[in-house]
C-alpha positions as CSV (number, residue, x, y, z in Angstrom):
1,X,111.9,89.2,96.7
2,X,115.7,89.3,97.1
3,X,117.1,92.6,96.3
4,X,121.4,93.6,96.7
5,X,121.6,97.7,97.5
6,X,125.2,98.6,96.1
7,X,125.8,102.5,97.3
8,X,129.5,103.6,99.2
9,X,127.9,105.6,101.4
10,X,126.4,103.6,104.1
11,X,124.5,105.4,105.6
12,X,122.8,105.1,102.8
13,X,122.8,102.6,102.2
14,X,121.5,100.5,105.2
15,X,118.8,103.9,104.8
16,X,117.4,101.9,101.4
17,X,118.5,98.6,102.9
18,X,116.2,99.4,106.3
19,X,113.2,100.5,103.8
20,X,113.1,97.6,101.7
21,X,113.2,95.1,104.8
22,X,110.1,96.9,106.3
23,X,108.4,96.4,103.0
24,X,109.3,92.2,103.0
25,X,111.7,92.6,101.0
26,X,114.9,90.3,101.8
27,X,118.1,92.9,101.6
28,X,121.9,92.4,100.9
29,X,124.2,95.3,101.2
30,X,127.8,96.1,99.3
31,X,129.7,99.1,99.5
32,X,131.5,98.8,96.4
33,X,131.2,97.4,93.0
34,X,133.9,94.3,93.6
35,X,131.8,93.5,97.0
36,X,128.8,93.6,94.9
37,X,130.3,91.2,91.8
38,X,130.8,89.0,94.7
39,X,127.7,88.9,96.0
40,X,125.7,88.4,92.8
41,X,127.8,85.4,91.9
42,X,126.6,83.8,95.1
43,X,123.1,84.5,95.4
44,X,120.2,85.0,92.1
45,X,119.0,88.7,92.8
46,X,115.9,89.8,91.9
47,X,116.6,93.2,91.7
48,X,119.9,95.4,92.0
49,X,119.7,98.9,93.0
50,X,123.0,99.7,91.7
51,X,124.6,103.2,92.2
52,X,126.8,104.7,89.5
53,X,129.8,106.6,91.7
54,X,131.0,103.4,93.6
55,X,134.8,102.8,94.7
56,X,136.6,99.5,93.2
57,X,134.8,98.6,90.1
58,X,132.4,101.5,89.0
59,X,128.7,101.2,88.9
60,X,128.6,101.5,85.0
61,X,131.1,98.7,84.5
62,X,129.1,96.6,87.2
63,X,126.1,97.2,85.4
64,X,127.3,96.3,82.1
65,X,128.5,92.6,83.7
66,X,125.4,92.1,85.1
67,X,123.1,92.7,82.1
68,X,125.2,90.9,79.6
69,X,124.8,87.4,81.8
70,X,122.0,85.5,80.8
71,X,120.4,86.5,84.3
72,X,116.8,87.3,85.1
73,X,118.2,90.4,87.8
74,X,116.6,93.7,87.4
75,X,118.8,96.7,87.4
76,X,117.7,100.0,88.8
77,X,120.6,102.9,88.6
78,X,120.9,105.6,90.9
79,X,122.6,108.3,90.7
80,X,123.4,112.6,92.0
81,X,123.5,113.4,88.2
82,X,120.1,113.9,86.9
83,X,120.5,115.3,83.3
84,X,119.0,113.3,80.4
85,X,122.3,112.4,78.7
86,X,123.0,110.8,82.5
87,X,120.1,108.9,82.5
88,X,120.3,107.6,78.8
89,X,124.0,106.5,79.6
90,X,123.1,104.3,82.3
91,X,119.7,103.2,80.6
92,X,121.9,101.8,77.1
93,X,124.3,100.0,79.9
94,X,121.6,97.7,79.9
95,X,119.7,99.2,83.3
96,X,116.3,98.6,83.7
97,X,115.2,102.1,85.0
98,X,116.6,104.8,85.9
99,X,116.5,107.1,89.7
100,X,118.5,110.3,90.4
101,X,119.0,111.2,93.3
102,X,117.4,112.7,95.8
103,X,114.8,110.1,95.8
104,X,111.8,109.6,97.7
105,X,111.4,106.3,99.4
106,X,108.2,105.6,98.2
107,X,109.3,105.5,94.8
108,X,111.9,103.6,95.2
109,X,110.1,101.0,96.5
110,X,107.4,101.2,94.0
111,X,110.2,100.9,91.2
112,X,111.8,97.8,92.8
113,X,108.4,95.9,93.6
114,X,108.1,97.0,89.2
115,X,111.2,95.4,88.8
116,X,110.6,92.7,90.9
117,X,107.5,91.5,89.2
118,X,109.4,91.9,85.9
119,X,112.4,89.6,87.1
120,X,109.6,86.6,87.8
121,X,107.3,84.5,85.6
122,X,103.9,87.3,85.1
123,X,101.4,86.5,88.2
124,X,97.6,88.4,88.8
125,X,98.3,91.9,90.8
126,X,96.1,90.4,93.6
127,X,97.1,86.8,94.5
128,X,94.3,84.9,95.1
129,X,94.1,81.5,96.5
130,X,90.4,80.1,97.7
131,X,89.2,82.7,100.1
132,X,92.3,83.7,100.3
133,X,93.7,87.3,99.1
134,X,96.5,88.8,99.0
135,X,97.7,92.2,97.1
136,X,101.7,92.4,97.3
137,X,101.6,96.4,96.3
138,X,99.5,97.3,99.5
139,X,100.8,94.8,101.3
140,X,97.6,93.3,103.0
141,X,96.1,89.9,103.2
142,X,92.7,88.6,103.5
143,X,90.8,85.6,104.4
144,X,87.3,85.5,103.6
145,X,87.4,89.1,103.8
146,X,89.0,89.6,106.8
147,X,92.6,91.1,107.0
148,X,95.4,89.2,108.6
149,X,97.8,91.0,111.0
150,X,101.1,89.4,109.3
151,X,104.2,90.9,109.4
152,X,106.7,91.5,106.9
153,X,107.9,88.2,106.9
154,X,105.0,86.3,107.0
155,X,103.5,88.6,104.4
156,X,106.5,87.4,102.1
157,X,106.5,84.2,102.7
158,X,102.5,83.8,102.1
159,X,103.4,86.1,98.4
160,X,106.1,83.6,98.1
161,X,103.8,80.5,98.7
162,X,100.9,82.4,96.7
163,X,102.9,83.3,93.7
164,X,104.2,79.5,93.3
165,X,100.2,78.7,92.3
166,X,100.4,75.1,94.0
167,X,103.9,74.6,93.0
168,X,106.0,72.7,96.0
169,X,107.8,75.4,97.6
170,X,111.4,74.0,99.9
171,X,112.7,75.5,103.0
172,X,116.0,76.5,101.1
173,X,114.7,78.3,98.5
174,X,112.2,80.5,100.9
175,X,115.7,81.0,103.3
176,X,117.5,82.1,99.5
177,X,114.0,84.3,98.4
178,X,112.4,85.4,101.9
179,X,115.7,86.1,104.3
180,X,119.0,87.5,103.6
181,X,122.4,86.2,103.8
182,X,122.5,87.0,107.7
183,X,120.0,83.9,108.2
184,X,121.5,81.0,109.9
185,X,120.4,77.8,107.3
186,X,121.1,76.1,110.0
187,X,117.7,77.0,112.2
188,X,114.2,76.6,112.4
189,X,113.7,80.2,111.2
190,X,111.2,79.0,108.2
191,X,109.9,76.6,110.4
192,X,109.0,79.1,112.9
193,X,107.7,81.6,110.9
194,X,105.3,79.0,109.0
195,X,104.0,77.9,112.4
196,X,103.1,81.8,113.0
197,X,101.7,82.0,109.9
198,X,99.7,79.1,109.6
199,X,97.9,80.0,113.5
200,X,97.2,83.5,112.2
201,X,95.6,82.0,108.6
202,X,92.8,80.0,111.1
203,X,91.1,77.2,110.1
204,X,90.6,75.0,107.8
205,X,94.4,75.1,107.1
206,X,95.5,76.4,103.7
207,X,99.6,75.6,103.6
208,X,100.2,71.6,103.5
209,X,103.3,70.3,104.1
210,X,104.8,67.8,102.1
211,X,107.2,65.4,103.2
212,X,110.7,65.7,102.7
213,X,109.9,68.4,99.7
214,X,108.3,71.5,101.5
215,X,105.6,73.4,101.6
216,X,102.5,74.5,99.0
217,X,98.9,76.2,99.4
C-alpha cells in the first residue's frame, strides 16, 4: 500500500510516517499542502492522511482537489479540532473518514489499512493462495500451517503478489506499490527481496517468474 502523510509538524510527521513503514506500508512525506499537490501528481496514492492546518495551500483546499479527480486515493483528515461541526466540514470536503487529534497509533493504522482496502478492487480478508495464507490485518503468513518469519517488506510484497490472484505482477509497479520514493529504480532491491522471500516460502516454489513481464503466484 502506498500512503503520502501531509502534517507541518515533522516530528509528526516522520512519527506517522515511521508507524506505517513498520506496518509494510510504503510512506511519502510532505510538510505542506503545495509539497503534497506535488507529490500526488507523480505517484497514484492509496491513501492520504491529510492534515487540515497546513502552511501553503490548506488541508481543506487540498482535500477538495484531490476528491474531485477521478482518483481511486482515500482521504483520511486529521485534525486538533474535534467538535462535530469540524468533523462534518472536512467529511462534505469529500474525506473519507475522519481522526482528531490526539490519536492513537493503532487506530490510525487500522483506518488507513480500511482505507486502503477501499481504494483497491474488494479481495477475501485472508489471502489465500494453495497452502498458502496470509491475513494483511494481523500481519502474519502461513504455509501449510506454519508461520513465516517475513518482514515488513516481504510481507507486502507477498500481499501484493497475493492480492493480484494470478495476475502478472512487474518489478515497477511493486518499486511504485511496495517502496517509497527514496528507492533507487535503478537496483536490484525487488530482486533481492524476492530472493529472500522466495528461500523463506520453502519448497515446492510458489512465485514464478515470468520472462521479461514479472512475477505471479
Amino acid at each position: 500500500m502506498r500512503v503520502l502523510v501531509v502534517e507541518d509538524h515533522v516530528w509528526l510527521a516522520d512519527s506517522v510516517a515511521r508507524v506505517l513503514r513498520r506496518e509494510g506500508m510504503a510512506v511519502d512525506v510532505a510538510y505542506d499542502g503545495t509539497e503534497a499537490l506535488d507529490r500526488t501528481v507523480e505517484v497514484d496514492y492509496d491513501v492520504v492522511v491529510l492534515d487540515r492546518d497546513l502552511p501553503g495551500v490548506p488541508g481543506d483546499e487540498v482535500c477538495r482537489r484531490l476528491t474531485r479527480e477521478p482518483l481511486r486515493t482515500r482521504v483520511l483528515m486529521l485534525t486538533a479540532a474535534g467538535a462535530v461541526a469540524d468533523r462534518v466540514r472536512g467529511l462534505t470536503l469529500g474525506a473519507d473518514d475522519y481522526l482528531p487529534k490526539p490519536f492513537a497509533y493503532p487506530e490510525l493504522v487500522a483506518r488507513v489499512r480500511a482505507l486502503g482496502r477501499r481504494s483497491q478492487p474488494a479481495v477475501p480478508p485472508v489471502l489465500v493462495r494453495g497452502d498458502l495464507a496470509l491475513d494483511p490485518a494481523h500481519r502474519i503468513a502461513t504455509r501449510a500451517g506454519v508461520r513465516l518469519a517475513l518482514n515488513p517488506k516481504e510481507l507486502a510484497v507477498l500481499e501484493h503478489l497475493l492480492a493480484a490472484q494470478g495476475r502478472v505482477v512487474s518489478a515497477e509497479e511493486l518499486l511504485d506499490r511496495v517502496w517509497d520514493r527514496a528507492a533507487d529504480p535503478f537496483t536490484t532491491t525487488v530482486k533481492a527481496t524476492m530472493n529472500r522471500l522466495r528461500a523463506k516460502l520453502g519448497e515446492p516454489p510458489v512465485i514464478e517468474t515470468v520472462p521479461r513481464a514479472g512475477y505471479r503466484i
